[in-house]
KEKE-3310 file (N, C-alpha, C; in steps of 0.2 Angstrom, whole numbers, plus 5000, padded with zeros to 4 digits):
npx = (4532:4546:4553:4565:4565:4559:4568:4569:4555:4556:4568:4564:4554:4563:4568:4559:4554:4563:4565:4551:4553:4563:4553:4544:4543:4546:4543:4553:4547:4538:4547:4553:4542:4541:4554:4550:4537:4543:4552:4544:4536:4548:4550:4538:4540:4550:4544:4532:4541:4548:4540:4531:4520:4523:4540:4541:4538:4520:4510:4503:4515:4524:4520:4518:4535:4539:4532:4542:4556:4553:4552:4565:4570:4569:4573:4585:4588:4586:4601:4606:4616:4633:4646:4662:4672:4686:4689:4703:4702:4697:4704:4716:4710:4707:4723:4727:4721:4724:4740:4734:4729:4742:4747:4742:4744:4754:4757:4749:4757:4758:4745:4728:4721:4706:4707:4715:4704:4694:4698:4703:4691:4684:4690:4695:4684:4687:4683:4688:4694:4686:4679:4664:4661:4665:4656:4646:4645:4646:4636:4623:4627:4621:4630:4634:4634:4647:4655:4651:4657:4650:4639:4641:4657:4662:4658:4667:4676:4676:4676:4689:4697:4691:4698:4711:4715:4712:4724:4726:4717:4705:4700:4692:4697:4707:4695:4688:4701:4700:4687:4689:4701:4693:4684:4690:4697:4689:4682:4690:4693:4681:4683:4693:4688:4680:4667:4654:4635:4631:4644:4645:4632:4633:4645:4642:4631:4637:4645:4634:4630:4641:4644:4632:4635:4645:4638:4630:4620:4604:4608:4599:4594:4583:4584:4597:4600:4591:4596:4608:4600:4596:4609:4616:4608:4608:4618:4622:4611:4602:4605:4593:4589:4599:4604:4612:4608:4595:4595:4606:4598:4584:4590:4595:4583:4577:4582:4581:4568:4564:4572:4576:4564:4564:4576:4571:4565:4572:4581:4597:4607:4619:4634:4640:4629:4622:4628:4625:4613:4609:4615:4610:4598:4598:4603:4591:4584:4588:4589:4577:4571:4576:4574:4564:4565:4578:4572:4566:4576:4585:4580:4580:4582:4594:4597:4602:4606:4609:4616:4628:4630:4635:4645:4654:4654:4661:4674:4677:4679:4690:4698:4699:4700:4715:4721:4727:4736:4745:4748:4756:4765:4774:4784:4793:4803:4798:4784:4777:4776:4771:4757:4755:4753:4742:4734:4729:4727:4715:4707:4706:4699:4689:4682:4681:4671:4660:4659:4656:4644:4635:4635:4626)
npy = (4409:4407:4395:4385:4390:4383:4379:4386:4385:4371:4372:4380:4371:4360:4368:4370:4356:4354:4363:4360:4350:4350:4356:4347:4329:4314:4297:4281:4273:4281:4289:4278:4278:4290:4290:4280:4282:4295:4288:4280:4294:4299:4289:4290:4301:4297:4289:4296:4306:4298:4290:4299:4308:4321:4331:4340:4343:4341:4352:4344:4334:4341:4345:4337:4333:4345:4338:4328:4334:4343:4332:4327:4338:4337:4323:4326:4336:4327:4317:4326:4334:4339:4337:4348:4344:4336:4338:4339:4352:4360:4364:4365:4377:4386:4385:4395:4407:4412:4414:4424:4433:4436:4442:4454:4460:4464:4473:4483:4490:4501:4503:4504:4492:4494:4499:4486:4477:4481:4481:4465:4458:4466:4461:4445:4440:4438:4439:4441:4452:4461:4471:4472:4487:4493:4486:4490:4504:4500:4493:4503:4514:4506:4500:4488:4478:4478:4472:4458:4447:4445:4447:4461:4461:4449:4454:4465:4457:4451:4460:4465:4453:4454:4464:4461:4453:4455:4458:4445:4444:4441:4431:4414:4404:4412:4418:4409:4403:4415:4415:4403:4406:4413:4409:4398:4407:4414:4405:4398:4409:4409:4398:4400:4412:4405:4400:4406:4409:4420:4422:4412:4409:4422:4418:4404:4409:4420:4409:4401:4413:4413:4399:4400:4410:4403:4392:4401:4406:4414:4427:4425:4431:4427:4412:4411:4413:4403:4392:4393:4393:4381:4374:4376:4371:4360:4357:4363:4359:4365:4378:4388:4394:4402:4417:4424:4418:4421:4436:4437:4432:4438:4453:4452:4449:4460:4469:4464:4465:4478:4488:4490:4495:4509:4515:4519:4530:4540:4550:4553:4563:4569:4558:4555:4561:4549:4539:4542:4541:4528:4522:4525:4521:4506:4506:4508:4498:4485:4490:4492:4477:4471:4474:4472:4459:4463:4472:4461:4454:4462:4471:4484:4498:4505:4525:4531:4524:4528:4539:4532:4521:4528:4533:4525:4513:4514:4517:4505:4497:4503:4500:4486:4484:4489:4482:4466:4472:4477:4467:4458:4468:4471:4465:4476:4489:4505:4504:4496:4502:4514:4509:4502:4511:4521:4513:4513:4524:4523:4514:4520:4533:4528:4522:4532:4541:4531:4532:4544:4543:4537:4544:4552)
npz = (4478:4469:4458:4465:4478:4486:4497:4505:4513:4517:4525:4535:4540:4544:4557:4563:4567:4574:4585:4592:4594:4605:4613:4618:4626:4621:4622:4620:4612:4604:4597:4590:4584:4576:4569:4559:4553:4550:4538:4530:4525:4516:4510:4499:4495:4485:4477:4471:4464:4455:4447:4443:4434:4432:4430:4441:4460:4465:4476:4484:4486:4489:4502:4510:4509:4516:4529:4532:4531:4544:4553:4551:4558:4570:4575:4570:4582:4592:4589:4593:4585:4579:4588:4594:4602:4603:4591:4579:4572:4579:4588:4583:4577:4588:4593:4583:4585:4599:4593:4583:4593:4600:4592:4589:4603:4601:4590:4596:4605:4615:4619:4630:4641:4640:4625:4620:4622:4614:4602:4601:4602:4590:4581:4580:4587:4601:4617:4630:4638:4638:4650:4662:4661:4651:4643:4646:4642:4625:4624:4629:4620:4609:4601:4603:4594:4588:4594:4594:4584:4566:4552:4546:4551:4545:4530:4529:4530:4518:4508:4509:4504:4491:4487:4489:4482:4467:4459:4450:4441:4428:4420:4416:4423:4433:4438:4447:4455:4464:4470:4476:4485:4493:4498:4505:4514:4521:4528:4533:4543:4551:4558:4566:4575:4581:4576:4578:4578:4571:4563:4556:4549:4540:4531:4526:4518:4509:4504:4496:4487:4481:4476:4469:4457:4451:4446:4437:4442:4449:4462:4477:4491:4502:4499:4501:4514:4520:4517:4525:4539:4538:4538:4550:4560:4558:4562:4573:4585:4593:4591:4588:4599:4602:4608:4600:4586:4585:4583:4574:4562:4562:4558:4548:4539:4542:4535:4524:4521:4526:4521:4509:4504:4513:4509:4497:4497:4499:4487:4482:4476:4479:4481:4494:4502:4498:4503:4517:4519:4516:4523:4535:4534:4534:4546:4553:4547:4553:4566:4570:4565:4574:4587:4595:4603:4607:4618:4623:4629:4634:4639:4635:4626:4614:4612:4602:4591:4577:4575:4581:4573:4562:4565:4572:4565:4554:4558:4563:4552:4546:4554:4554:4543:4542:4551:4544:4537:4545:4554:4546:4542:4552:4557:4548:4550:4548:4540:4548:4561:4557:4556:4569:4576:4568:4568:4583:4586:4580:4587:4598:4595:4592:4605:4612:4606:4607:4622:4624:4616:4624:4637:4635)
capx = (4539:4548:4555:4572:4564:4556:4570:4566:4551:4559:4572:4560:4552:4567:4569:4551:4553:4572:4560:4545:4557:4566:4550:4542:4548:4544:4549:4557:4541:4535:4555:4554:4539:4544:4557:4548:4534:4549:4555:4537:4536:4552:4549:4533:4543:4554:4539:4531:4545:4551:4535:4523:4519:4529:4547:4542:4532:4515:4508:4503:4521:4527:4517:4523:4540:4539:4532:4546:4558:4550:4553:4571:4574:4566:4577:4592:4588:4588:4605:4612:4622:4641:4652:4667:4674:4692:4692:4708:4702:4694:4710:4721:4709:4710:4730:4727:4715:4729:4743:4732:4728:4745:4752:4738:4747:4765:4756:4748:4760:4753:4735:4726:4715:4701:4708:4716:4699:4688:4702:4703:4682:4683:4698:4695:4679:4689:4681:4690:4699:4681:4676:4656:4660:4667:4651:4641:4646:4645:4627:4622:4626:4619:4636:4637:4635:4652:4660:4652:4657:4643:4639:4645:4664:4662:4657:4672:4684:4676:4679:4696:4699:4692:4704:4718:4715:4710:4727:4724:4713:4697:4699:4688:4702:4707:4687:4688:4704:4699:4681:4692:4704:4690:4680:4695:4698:4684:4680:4697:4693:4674:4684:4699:4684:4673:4662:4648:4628:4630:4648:4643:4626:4635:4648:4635:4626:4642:4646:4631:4632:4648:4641:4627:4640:4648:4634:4627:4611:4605:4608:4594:4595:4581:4588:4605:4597:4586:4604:4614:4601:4596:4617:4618:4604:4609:4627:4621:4601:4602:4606:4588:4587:4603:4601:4616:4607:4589:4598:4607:4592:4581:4591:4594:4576:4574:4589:4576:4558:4562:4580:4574:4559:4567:4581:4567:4558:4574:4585:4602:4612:4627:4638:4640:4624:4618:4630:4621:4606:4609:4618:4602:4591:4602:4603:4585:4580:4591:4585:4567:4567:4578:4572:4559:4572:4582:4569:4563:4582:4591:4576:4583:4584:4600:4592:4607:4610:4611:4621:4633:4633:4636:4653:4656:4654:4666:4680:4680:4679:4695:4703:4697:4706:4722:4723:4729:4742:4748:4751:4759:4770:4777:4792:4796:4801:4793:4778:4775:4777:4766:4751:4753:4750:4736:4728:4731:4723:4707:4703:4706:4694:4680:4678:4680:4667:4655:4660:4652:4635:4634:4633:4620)
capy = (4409:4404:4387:4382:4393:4380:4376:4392:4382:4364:4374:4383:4364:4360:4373:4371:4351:4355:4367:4358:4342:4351:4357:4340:4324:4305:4290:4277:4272:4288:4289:4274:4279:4294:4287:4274:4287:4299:4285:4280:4298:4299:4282:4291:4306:4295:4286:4301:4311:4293:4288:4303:4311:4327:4328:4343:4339:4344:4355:4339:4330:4346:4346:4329:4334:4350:4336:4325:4342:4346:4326:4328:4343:4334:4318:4330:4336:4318:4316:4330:4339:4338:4338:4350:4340:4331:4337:4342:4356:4365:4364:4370:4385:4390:4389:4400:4411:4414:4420:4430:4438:4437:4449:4461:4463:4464:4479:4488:4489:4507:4504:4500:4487:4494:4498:4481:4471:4479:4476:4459:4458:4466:4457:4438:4436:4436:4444:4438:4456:4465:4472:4476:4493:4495:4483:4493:4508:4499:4492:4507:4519:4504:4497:4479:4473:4479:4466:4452:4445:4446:4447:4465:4460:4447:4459:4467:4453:4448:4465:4468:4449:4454:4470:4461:4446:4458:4457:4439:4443:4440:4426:4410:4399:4418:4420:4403:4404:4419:4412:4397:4409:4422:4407:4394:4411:4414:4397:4398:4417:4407:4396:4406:4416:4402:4398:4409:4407:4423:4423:4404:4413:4427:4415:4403:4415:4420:4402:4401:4417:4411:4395:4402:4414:4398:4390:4404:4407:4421:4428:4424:4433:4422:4406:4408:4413:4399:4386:4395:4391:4375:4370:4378:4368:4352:4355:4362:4360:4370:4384:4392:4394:4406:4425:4426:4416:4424:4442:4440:4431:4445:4458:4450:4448:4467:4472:4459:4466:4485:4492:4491:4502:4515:4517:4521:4536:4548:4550:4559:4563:4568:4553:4556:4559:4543:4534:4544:4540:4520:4518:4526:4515:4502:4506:4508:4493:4481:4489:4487:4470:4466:4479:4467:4454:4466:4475:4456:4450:4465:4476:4491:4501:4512:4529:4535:4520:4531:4541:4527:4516:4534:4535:4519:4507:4518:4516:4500:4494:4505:4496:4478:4483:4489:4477:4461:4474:4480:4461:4457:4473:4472:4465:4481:4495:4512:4504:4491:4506:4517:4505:4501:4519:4522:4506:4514:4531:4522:4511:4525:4537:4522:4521:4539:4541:4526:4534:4550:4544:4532:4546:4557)
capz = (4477:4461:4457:4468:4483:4491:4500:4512:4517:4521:4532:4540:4544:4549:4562:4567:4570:4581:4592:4595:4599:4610:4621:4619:4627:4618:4627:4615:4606:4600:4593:4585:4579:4571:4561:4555:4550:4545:4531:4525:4519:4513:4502:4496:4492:4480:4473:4468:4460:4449:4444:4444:4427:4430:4436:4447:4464:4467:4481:4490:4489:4494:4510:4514:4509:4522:4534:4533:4535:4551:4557:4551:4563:4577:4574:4571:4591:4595:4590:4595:4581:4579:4596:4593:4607:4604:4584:4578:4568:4582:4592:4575:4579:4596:4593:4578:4587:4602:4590:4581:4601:4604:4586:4592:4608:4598:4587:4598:4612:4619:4621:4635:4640:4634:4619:4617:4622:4609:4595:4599:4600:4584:4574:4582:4593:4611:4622:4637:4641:4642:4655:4662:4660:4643:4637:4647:4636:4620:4624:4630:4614:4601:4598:4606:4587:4584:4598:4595:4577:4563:4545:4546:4551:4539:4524:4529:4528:4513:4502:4508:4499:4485:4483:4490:4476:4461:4454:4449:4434:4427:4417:4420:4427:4440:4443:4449:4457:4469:4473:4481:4491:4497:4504:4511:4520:4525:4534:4541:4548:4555:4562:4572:4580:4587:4572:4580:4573:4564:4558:4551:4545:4533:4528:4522:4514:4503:4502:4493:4484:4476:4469:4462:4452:4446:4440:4432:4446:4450:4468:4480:4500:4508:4499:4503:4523:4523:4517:4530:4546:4538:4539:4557:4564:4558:4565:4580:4583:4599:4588:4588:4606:4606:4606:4594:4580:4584:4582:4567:4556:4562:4557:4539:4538:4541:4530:4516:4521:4528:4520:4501:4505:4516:4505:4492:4499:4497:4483:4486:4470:4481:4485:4501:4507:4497:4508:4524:4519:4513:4532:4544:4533:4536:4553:4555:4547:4558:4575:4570:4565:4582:4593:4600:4603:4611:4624:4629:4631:4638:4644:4635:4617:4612:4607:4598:4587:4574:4578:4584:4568:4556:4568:4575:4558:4547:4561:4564:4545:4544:4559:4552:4532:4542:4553:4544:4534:4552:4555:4538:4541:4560:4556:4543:4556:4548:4540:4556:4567:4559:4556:4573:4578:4564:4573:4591:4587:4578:4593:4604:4594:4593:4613:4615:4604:4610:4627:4623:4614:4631:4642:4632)
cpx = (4541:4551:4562:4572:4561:4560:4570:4559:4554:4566:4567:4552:4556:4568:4564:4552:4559:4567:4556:4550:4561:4560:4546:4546:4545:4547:4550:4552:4540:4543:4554:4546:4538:4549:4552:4541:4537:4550:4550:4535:4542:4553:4543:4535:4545:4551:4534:4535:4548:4543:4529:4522:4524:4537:4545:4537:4525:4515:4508:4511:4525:4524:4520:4530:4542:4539:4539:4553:4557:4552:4559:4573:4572:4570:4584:4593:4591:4596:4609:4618:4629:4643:4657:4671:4680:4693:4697:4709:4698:4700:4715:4717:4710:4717:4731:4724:4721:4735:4740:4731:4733:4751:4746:4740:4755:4764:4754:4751:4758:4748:4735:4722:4709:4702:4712:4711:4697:4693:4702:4696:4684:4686:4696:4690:4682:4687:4682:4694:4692:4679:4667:4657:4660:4661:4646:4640:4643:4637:4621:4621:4624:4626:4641:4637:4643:4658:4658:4651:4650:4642:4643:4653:4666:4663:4664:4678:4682:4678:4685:4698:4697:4697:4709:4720:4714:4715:4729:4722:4706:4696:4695:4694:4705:4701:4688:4695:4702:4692:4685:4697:4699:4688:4684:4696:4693:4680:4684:4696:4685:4679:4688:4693:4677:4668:4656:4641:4630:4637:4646:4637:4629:4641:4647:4633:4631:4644:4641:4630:4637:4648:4637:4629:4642:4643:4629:4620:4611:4603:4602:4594:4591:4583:4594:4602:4595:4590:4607:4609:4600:4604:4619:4615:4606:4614:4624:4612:4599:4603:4601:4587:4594:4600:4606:4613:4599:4589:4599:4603:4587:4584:4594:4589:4575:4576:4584:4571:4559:4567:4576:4569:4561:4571:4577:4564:4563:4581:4591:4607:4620:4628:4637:4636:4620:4619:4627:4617:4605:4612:4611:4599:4594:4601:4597:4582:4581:4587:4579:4566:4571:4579:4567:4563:4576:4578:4567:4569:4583:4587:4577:4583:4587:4596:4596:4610:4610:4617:4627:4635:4636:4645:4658:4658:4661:4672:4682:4681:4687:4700:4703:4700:4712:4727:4727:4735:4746:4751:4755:4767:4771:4782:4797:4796:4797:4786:4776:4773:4772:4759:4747:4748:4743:4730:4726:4725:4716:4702:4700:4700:4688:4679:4678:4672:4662:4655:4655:4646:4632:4630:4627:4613)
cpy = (4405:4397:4389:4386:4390:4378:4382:4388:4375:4366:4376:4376:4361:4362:4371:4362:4351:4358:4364:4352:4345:4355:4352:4338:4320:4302:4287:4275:4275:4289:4284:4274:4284:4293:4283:4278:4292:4294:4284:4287:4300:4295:4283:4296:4303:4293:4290:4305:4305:4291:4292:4306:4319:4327:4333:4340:4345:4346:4349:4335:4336:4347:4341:4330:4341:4345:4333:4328:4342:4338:4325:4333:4342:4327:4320:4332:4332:4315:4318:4334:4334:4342:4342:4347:4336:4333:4342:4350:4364:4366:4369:4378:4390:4391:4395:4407:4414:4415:4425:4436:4442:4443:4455:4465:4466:4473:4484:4490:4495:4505:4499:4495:4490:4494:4491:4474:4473:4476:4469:4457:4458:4461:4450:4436:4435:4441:4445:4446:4462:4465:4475:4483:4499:4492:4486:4501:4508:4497:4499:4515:4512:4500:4491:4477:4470:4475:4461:4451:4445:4445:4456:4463:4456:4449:4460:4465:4454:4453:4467:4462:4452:4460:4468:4458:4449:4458:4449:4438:4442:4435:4418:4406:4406:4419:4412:4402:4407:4417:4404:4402:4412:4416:4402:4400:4415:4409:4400:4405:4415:4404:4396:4409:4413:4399:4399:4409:4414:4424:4416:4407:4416:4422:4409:4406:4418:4414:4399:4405:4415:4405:4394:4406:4408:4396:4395:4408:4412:4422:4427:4426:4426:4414:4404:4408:4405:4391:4386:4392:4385:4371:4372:4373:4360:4351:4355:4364:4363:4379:4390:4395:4400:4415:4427:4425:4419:4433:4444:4437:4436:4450:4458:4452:4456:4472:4471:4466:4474:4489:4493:4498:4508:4519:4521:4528:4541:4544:4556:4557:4566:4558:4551:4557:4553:4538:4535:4538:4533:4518:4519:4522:4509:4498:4504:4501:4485:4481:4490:4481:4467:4470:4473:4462:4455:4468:4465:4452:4455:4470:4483:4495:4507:4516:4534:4531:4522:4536:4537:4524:4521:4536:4529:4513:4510:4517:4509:4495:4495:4500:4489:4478:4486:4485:4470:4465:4476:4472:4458:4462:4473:4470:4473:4487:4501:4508:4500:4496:4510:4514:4504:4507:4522:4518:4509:4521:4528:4518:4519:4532:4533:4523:4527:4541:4537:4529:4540:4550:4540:4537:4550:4556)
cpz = (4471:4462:4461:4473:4487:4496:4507:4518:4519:4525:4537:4544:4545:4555:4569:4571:4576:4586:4593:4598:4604:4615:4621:4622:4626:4622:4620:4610:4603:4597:4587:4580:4574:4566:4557:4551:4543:4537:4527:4521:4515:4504:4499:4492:4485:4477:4469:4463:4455:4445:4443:4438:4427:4434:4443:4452:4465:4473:4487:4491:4492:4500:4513:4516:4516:4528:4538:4535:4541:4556:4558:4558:4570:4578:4573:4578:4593:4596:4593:4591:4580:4583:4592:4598:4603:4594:4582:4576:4572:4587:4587:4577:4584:4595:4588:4579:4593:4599:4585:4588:4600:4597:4586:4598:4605:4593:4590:4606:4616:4622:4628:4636:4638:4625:4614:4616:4616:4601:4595:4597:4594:4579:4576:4587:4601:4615:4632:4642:4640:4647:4656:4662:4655:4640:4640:4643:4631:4619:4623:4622:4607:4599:4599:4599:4586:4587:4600:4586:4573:4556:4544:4546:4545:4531:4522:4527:4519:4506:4501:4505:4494:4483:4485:4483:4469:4454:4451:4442:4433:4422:4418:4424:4433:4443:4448:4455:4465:4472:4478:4487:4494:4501:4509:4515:4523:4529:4538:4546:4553:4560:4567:4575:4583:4582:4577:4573:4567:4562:4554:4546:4539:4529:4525:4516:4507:4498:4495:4488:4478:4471:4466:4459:4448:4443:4437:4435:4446:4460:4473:4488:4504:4506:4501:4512:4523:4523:4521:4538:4545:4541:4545:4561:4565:4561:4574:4582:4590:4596:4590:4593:4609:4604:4599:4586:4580:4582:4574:4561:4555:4559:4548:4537:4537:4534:4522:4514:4520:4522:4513:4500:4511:4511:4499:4492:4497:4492:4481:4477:4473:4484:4493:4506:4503:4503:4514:4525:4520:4523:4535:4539:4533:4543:4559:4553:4550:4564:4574:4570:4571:4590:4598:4606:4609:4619:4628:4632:4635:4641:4641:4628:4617:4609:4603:4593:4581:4571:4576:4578:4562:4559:4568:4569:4553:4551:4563:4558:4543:4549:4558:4544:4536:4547:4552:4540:4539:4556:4550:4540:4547:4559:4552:4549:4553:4546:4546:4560:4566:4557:4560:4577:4577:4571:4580:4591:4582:4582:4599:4602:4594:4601:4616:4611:4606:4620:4629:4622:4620:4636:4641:4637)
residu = (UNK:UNK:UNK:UNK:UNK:UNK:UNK:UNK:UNK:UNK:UNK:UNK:UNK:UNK:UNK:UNK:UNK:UNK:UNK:UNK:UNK:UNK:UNK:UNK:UNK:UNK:UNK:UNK:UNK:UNK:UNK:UNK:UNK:UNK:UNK:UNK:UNK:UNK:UNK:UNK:UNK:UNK:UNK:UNK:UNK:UNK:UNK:UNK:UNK:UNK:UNK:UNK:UNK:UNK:UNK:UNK:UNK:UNK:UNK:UNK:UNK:UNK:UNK:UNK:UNK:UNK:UNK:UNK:UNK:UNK:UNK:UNK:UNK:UNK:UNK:UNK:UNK:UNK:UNK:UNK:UNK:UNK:UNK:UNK:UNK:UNK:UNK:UNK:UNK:UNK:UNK:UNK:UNK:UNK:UNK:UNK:UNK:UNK:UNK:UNK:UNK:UNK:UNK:UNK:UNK:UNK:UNK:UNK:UNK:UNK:UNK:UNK:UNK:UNK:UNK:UNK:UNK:UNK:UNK:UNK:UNK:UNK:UNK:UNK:UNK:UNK:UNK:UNK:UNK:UNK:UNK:UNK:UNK:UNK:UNK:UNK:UNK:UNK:UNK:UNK:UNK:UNK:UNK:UNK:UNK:UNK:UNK:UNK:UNK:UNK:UNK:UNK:UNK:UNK:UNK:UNK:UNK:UNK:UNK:UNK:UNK:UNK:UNK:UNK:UNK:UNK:UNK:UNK:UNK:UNK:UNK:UNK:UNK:UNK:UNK:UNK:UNK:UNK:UNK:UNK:UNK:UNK:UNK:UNK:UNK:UNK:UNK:UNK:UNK:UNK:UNK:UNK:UNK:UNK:UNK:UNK:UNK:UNK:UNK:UNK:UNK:UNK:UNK:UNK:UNK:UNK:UNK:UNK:UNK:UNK:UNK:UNK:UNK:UNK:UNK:UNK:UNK:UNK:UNK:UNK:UNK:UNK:UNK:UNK:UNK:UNK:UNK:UNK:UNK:UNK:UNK:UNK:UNK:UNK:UNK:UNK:UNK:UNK:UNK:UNK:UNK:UNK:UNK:UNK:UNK:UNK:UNK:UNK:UNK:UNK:UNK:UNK:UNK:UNK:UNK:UNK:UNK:UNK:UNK:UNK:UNK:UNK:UNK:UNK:UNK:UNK:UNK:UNK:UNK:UNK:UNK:UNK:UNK:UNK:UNK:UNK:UNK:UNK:UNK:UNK:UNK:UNK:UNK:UNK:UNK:UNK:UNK:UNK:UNK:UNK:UNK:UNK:UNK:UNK:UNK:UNK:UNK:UNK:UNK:UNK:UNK:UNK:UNK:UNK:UNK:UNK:UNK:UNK:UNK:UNK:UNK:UNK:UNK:UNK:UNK:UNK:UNK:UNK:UNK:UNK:UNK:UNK:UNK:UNK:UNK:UNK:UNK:UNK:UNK:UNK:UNK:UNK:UNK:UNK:UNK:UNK:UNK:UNK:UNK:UNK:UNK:UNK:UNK:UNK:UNK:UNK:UNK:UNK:UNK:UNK:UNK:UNK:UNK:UNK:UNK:UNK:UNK:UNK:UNK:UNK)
# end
């Protein structure tokens, strides 16, 4: 790998020392003696990189520097992350998180509970008004992704800022400008929904995207990946061990390894079957890399997720860009009214449709 990708491998000794410390157990000793080990590479590290004939480090500092990695994610266990417990700003959320619920109950005043749980699913992560028979549907046809938050939802937000923001400009002080609104609002929209592994993950991933535009870099997938689980673990070093953050890394990874060459094999001069084509391989190379994942967690593989994400992906993109214009607009009686309606008949055709490839 090239120069400023190494930090792919000192996450991934990160990760590696959080797991093994958490199916290991040291008594106090072996603690104090890993830090104190910990620091001695750390102080060889600096001793090397200031006094050694080149600025960069060699294979061997870099083994060391992996080790010391690996003893960090195993001493970040230790401590246990960052409590959300008692802080302000996760409190600001949840309030923030319950009137976003409660102006999706104000728009959609027809719809039923089904049709009110997945909207909220989709728009804010609550999944409190699902029922096991509606997630049994959505599992069933391929289509749990699309109610539990993701890098997909994220995307979403993320394009309809940039076409909200575009009239801004393109001048250095507006490119600058809207790289600060796209990403404060995309925290704030991690944060109202739970700051879940993989909405943290894709908003990461941007985060990092966007400062390697400023400074001139050039874009990197597994480096921006490998910053985003690094800064998940440190927060919360239980992370690895959830099925949310084991899902959505595998299904990046697939997106990296598989999607490039799938998309390769056929070549569509229409439009429209480019876009087919670019989704089923999309589609396919997601549930390959977390089909395994899937059959060991849940015992089962959707066999029309194709299908599903060619119907189901295009309707809730649509329900997630008219969404916050159906919130903005609810005071205006005709546009409010018919927004809400639009909204009403786009849920209502997603769970008919998910109903349908369920029962196949």
């Amino acid at each position: 790998m090239g120069k400023g990708r190494d930090i792919i491998y000192y996450a991934l000794a990160y990760i590696l020392g959080d797991i093994l410390w958490q199916c290991l157990v040291l008594n106090a000793s072996e603690v104090a003696i890993l830090i104190l080990f910990s620091l001695l590479l750390c102080t060889s590290i600096c001793c090397c990189s200031l006094f050694g004939s080149h600025f960069y480090l060699s294979w061997r500092h870099k083994a060391i520097l992996f080790i010391a990695f690996a003893l960090s994610g195993a001493l970040g266990t230790q401590f246990g992350g960052i409590s959300r417990e008692g802080l302000w700003i996760f409190e600001k959320a949840a309030r923030l998180k319950m009137q976003c619920s409660e102006a999706i109950d104000n728009i959609l005043i027809n719809a039923d509970n089904n049709e009110l749980a997945v909207a909220k699913a989709l728009a804010i992560g609550d999944k409190s008004m699902l029922d096991s028979s509606l997630k049994s549907q959505y599992k069933a046809s391929g289509a749990m992704h699309l109610l539990a938050l993701s890098g997909l939802h994220v995307g979403i937000v993320y394009s309809f800022l940039k076409i909200s923001i575009a009239f801004i400009g393109n001048s250095p002080a507006a490119i600058i400008a809207k790289r600060i609104v796209i990403l404060l609002t995309l925290w704030a929209y991690a944060f109202i929904s739970g700051l879940s592994n993989s909405i943290c993950r894709a908003v990461c991933m941007i985060t990092v995207y966007e400062i390697c535009d400023s400074l001139g870099s050039k874009r990197d997938l597994l480096r921006a990946l490998a910053i985003s689980a690094f800064t998940i673990c440190i927060v919360n070093p239980d992370a690895p061990f959830s099925i949310g953050f084991q899902l959505s890394y595998s299904s990046v990874l697939g997106i990296y390894f598989i999607f490039p060459r799938l998309k390769a094999l056929l070549e569509c001069k229409s439009n429209l079957l480019a876009w087919i084509w670019n989704s089923l391989a999309l589609s396919i190379s997601c549930q390959f890399a977390t089909s395994p994942l899937s059959w060991l967690y849940f015992g089962s593989f959707p066999k029309y997720f194709m299908v599903t994400n060619l119907l189901a992906i295009p309707l809730s993109a649509a329900a997630m860009y008219i969404l916050p214009i159906a919130v903005a607009a609810q005071s205006i009686p005709i546009i409010g009214a018919l927004s809400g309606k639009f909204l009403l008949v786009i849920f209502q055709t997603l769970n008919s449709v998910i109903n349908i490839i369920a029962t196949l």
